[in-house]
C-alpha positions in Angstrom: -22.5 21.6 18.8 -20.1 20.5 15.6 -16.5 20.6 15.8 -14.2 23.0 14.3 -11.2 22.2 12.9 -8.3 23.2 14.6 -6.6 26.4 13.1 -3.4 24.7 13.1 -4.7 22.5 10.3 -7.3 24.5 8.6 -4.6 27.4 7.7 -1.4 24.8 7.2 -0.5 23.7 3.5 1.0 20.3 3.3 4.3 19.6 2.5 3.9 17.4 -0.2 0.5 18.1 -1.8 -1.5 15.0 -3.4 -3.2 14.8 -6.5 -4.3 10.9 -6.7 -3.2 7.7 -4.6 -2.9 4.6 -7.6 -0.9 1.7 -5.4 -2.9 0.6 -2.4 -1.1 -2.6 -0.5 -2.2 -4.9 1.9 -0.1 -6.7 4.0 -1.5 -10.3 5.0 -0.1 -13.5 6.6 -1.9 -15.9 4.1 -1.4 -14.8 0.8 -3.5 -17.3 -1.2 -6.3 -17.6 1.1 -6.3 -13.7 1.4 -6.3 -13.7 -2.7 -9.4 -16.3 -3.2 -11.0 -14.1 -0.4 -11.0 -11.0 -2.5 -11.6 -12.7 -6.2 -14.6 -14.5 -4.1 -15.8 -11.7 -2.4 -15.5 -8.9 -4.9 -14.3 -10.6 -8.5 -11.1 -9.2 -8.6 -9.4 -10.1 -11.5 -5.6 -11.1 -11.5 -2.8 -8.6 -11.9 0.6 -9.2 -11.8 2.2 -12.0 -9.4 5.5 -13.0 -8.7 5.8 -15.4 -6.5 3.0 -16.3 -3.2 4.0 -13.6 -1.0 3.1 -10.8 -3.9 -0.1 -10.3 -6.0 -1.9 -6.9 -7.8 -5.5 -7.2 -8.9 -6.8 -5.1 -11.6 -9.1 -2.1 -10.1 -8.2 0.7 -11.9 -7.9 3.2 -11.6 -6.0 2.3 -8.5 -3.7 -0.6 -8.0 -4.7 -3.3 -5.0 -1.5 -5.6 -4.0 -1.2 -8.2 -1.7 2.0 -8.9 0.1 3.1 -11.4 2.4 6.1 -13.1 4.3 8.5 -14.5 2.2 9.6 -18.5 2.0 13.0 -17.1 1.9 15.3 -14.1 3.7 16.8 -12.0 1.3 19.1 -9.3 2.8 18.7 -7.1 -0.3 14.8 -6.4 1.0 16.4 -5.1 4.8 16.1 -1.5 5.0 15.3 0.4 8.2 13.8 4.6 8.0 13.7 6.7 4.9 15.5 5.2 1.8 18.4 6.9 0.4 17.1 8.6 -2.6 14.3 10.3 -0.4 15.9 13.4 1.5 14.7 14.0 4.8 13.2 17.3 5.7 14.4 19.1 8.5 
């Protein structure tokens, strides 16, 4: 017997309704070995880079990024919850 969706969701509109998803990001511990993995594997061609914990290939119509730890601590990159601009709803 197939499920049915619950009502809850079936009849709910979403607060913030989505029309296309262009960043992707993928967070790994080796940066460089995680990049040759995916040029190897699938031919991804560089993007933009700017340093080894952060690389974008180009695969429009979406972006894929790569992001790693950092060899430095740079307090300006703390944050903790919803960022400032972004109003919570209540």
């Amino acid at each position: 017997m197939p499920r049915s969706k619950p009502k809850s969701l079936s009849t709910k509109k979403a607060p913030v309704q989505v029309r296309a998803i262009d960043f992707v990001m993928y967070n790994a511990k080796d940066v460089r070995k995680t990049r040759a993995f995916y040029q190897e594997i699938f031919g991804f061609k560089r993007g933009h880079e700017w340093n080894d914990c952060w690389t974008e290939f180009d695969t429009e119509p979406i972006t894929f990024c790569l992001n790693g730890p950092a060899k430095y601590h740079d307090p300006a990159w703390d944050w903790i919850g919803t960022p400032v601009h972004c109003p919570r709803r209540r």
